[in-house]
C-alpha positions, 0 to 999 in steps of 0.5 A: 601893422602899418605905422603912421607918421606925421609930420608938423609944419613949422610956420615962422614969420616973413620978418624972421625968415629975411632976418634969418636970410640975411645972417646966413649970406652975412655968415657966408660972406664971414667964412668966405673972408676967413678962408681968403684971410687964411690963405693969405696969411699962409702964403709963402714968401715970393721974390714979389711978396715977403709972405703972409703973417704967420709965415713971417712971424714963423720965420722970426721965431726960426730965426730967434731959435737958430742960436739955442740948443734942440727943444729949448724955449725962446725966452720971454725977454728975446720975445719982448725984445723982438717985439712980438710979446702981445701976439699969443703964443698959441699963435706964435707957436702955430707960426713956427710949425707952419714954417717948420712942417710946411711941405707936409702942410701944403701936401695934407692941404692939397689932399684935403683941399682949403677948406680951413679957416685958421692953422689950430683947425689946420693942425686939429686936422693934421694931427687927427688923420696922422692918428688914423694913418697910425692906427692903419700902419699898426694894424698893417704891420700886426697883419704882416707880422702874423704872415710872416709867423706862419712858418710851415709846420715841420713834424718835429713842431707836430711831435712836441706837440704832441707829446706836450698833449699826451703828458699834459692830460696824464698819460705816457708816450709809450701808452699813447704810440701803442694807442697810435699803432693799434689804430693805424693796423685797425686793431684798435679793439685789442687796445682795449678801446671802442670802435 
């Protein structure tokens, strides 16, 4: 049986579609400028430049944790008094992994290319692939570890088995190995069992 589609035509004004022309080259142009910004934002310190913003806000809140102790928080009173207080933390934080993570930042970026636009979707990124990367590590490592178990099966591991077998469905070796014997001399009528 034949189907039949159909498909409806969308008919939308002269003026709408220039307004809507005009919002998507003004979207373009946003993103483009959010990108450039980005990057610029990001960029490293150079003899001719002192770097992008969150490279020196990193930078400061490096500086401002050199003198504590591992994990601990940079107090509100050091933050006010470097006069960094009215930028979000969620930024400042940003800032500081960007200065302290930057090799594995520019590597992840040349891989991934510049497509970004802020470093929260930067790290969303980072963090998702390094999950996946994680999970391909785990399933690796499970199929390496199987690998590896799979040592050659030695007669003494048939033999316990084997025994294990016999016992756990309710008969003895001996009556088993005459079970084996008779078998392998073709008399296995004289055991009492079918052909």
């Amino acid at each position: 049986m034949k189907t039949e589609t159909t498909t409806t035509e969308v008919v939308v004004s002269i003026a709408l579609q220039t307004v809507g022309s005009e919002l998507a080259a003004a979207w373009k142009k946003r993103e483009s400028k959010a990108r450039r910004d980005f990057h610029k934002d990001i960029a490293v310190a150079t003899e001719d430049t002192v770097g992008g913003f969150d490279v020196q806000l990193g930078s400061l809140l490096q500086e401002l944790r050199s003198d504590m102790a591992e994990g601990e928080r940079i107090s509100t009173k050091l933050i006010k008094a470097a006069g960094i207080a009215s930028i979000p933390s969620q930024r400042r934080s940003e800032a500081l992994r960007l200065v302290t993570q930057r090799e594995a930042i520019d590597t992840f970026l040349k891989e991934n290319g510049k497509k970004f636009t802020s470093l929260t979707a930067l790290f969303a990124a980072m963090d998702k692939q390094a999950k996946l990367d994680e999970k391909d590590s785990e399933a690796d490592s499970e199929d390496d570890s199987e690998a590896e178990t799979s040592d050659p099966i030695t007669l003494d591991m048939i033999v316990a088995n084997f025994v294990t077998t016999v016992t756990a469905n309710g008969f003895t070796v001996e009556e088993a190995l005459d079970t084996v014997i008779a078998q392998l001399s073709g008399d296995r009528d004289a055991q009492g069992e079918a052909a």
